[in-house]
C-alpha positions as CSV (number, residue, x, y, z in Angstrom):
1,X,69.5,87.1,47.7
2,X,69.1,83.6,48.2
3,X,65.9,81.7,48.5
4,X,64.4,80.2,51.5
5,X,65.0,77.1,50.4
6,X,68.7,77.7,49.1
7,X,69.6,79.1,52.8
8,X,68.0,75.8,54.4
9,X,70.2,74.1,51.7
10,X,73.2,76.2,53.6
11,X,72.5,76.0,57.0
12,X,72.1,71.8,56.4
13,X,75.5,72.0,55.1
14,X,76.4,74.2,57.8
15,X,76.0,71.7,60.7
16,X,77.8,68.9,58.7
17,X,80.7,70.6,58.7
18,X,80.2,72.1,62.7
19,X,78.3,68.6,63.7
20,X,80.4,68.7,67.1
21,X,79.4,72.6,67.8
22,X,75.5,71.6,68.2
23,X,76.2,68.5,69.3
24,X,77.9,70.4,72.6
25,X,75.0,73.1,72.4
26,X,73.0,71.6,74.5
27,X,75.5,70.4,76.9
28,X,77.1,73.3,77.4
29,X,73.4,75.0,77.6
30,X,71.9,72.7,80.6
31,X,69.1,74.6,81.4
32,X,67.5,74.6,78.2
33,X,68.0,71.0,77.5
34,X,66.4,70.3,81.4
35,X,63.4,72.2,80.8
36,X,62.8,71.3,77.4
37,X,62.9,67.6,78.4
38,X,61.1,68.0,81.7
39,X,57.9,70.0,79.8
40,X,57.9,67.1,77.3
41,X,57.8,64.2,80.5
42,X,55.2,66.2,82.3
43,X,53.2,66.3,79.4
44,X,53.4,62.2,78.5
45,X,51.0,59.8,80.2
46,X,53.2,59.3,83.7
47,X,54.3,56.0,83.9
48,X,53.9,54.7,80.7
49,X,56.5,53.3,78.6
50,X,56.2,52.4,74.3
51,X,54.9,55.5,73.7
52,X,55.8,56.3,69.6
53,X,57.5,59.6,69.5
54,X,58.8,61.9,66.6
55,X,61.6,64.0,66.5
56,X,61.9,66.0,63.5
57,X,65.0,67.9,63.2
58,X,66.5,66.4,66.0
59,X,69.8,66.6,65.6
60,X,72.5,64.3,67.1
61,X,69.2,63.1,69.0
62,X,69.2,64.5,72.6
63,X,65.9,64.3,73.2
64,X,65.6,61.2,71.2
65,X,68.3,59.3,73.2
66,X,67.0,60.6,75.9
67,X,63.3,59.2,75.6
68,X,64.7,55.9,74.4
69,X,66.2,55.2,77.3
70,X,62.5,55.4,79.0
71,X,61.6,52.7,77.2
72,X,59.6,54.7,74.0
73,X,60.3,53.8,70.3
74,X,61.6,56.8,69.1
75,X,61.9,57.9,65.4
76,X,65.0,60.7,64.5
77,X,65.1,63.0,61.1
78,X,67.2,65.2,60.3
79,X,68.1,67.3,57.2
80,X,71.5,67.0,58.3
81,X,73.5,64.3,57.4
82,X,76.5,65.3,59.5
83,X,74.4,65.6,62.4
84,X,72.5,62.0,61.8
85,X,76.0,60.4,61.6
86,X,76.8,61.6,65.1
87,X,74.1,60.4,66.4
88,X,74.2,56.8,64.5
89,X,77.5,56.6,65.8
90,X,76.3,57.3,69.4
91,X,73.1,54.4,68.9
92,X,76.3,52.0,67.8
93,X,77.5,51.6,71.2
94,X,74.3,51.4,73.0
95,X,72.0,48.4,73.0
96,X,68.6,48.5,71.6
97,X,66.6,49.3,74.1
98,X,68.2,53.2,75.0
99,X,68.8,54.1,71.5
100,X,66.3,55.2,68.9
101,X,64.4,52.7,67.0
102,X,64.6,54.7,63.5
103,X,67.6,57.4,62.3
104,X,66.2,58.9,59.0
105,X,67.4,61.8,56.9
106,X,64.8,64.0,55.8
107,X,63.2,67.5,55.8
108,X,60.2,68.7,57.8
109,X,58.3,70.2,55.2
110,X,58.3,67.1,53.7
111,X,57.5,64.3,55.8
112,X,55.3,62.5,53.6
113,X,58.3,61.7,51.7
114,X,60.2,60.3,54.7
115,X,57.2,58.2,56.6
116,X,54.6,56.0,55.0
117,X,51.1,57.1,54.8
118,X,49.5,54.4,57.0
119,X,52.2,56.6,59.9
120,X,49.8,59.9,59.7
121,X,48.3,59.8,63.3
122,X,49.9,57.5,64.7
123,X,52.7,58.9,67.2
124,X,51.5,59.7,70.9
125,X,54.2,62.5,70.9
126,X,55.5,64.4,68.0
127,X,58.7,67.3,68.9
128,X,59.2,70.1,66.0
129,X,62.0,71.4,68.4
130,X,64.9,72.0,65.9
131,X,63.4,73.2,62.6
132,X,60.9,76.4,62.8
133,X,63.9,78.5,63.9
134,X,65.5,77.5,60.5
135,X,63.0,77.6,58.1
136,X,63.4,80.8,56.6
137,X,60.2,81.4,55.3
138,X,56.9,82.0,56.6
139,X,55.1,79.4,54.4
140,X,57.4,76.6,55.1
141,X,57.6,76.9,58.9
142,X,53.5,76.7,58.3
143,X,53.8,73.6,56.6
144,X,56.5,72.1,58.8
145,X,53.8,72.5,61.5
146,X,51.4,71.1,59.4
147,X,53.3,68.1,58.3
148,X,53.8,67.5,62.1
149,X,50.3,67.9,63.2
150,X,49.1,65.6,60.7
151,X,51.6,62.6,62.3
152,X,49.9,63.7,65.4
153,X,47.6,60.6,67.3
154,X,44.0,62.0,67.4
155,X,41.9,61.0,70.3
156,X,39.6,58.0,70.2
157,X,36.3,57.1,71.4
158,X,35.1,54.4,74.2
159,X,35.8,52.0,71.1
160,X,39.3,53.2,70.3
161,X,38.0,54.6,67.2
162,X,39.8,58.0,66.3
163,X,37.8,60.9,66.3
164,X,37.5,62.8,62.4
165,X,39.7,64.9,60.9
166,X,37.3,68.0,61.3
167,X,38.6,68.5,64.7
168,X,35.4,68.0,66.5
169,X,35.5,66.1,70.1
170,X,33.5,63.8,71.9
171,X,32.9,64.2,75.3
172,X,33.0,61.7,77.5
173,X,34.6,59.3,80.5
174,X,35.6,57.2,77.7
175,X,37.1,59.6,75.4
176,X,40.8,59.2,75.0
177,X,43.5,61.5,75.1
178,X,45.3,61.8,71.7
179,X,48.9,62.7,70.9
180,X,50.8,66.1,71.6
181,X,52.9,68.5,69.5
182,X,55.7,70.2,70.9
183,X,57.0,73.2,68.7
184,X,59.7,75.6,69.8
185,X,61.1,78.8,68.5
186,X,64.1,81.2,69.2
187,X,62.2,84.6,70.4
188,X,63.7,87.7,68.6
189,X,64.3,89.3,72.5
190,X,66.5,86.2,73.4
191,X,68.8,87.5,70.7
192,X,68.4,91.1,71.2
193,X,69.6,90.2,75.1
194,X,72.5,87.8,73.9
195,X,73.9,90.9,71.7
196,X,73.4,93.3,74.3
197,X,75.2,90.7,76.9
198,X,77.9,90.0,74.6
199,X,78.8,92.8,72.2
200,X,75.9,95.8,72.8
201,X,77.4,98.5,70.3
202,X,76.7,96.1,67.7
203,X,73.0,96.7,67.8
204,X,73.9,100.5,67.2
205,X,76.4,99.9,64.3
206,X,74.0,97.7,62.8
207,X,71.2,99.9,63.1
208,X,70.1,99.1,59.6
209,X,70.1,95.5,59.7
210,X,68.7,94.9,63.3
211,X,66.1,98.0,61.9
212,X,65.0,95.2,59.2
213,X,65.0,92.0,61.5
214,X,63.0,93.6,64.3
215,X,60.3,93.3,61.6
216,X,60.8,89.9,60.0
217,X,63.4,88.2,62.0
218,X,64.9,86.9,59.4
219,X,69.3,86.7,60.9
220,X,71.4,85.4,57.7
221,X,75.2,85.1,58.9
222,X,77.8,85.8,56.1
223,X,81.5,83.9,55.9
224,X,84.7,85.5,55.5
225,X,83.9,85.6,51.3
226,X,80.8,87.5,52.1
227,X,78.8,84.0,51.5
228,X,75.7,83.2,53.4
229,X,76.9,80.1,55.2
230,X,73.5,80.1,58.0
231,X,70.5,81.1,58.5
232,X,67.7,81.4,61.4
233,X,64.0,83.0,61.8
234,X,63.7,84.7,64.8
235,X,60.3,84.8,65.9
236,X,58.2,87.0,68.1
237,X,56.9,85.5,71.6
238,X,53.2,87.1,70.8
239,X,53.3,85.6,67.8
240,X,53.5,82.0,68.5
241,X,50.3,81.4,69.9
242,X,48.5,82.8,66.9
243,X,50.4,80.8,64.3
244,X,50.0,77.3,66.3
245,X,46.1,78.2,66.4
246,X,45.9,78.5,63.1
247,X,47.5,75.5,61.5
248,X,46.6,73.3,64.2
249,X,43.1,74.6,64.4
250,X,43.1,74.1,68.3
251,X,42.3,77.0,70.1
252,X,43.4,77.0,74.4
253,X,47.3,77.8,73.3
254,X,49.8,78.8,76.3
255,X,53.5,79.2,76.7
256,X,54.9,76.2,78.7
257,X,58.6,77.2,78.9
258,X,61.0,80.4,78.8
259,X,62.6,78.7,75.9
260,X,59.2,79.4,73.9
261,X,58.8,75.6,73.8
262,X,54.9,75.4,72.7
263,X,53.0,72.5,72.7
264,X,49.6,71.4,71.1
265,X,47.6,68.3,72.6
266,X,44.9,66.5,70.9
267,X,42.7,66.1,73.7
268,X,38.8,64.7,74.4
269,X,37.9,68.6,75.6
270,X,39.8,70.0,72.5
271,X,42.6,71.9,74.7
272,X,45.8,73.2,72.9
273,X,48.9,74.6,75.2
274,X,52.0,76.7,74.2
């Protein structure tokens, strides 16, 4: 049985050999890609343009590309290096200004690793839209959250002083509002409704193994040689609440999407949304 961190190892070098297959996901799947960007420019101050924004696991950079061309410096990681080469390749034919300011390999459990420490805090939008579905272990899609929370602006005071790290808010006309986290995960019903659409006696011939994942959603796909070759977590939709509340420490958490696209917000009356 392989380890959580052998099967990220897998899946990583599963998109560098498929880079065009999720680079097309996204076109071929419109309406997630619409909502996910329209909950994530509802949520940024209207208007604004510069905003610094994160986007771990990102891909070939949809959102990314996407944002730059708004007029925000946008930071990409990946753990992917096939995936990071696609989307270098795409930022080579665009001018500066629509392309992301920074493409950087690297893993979100360890982002302290990728960005310097004087970065913690700093980003007015942070998206951890790619990795928690991957992370095949409870722990380490914890500590991806974490790691993203902590790059997370915090609000500031009438002097533009952050507020402290305990969490605590003050209230205020000139309290500021602070960054936002978007997380999402795949739901463990979306893929019990894709198999039922596409191939419903499988959930009966595989009684066993769907038996196992409706308790941990853990979905490990197998090659021809009986290799695991990828991996995802699916997650439960009652769930997700509960587990941003607990790393982030905010409490007001509400879905914002059918795509179970969360979000947490750093704000002056200590609000939280998924």
């Amino acid at each position: 049985m392989a380890t959580p961190q052998e099967l990220n190892k897998l899946t990583s070098e599963f998109y560098n050999g498929n880079p065009d297959m999720e680079d097309g996901r996204l076109r071929l799947h419109r309406i997630e890609y619409e909502v996910t960007l329209r909950t994530i420019l509802n949520v940024l101050p209207p208007g604004r343009t510069g905003l610094k924004i994160l986007d771990i696991g990102g891909g070939t950079g949809p959102y990314s590309f996407a944002l730059a061309a708004l007029g925000h410096t946008v930071t990409l990681i990946d753990l992917s290096p096939g995936l990071l080469a696609l989307a270098q390749s795409r930022a080579s034919t665009l001018p500066p200004a629509s392309r992301p300011a920074r493409i950087l390999p690297g893993d979100a459990t360890l982002l302290s690793s990728v960005l310097p420490a004087d970065e913690r805090r700093t980003f007015d939008a942070v998206l951890l839209l790619g990795p928690l579905y991957h992370i095949m272990s409870a722990e380490l899609r914890e500590r991806a959250i974490r790691e993203a929370w902590a790059m997370v602006k915090p609000p500031s005071d009438v002097d533009g002083a952050p507020e402290s790290e305990s969490g605590s808010e003050r209230e205020g006309e000139g309290a500021g509002k602070g960054g936002t986290l978007f997380c999402a995960w795949v739901s463990r019903w979306a893929h019990y409704r894709d198999v039922a659409m596409r191939d419903p006696a499988r959930l009966a011939k595989k009684r066993a193994f769907y038996a196992k994942h409706a308790m941990d959603g853990d979905y490990v796909r197998y090659d021809e040689n009986g290799q695991a070759c990828h991996a995802m977590n699916h997650e439960l939709p009652a769930n997700m609440p509960g587990i941003l509340k607990r790393v982030t420490g905010e409490e007001n958490v509400k879905m914002v999407s059918p795509n179970n696209v969360h979000l947490s917000t750093r704000l002056p009356t200590h609000v939280a949304g998924c």
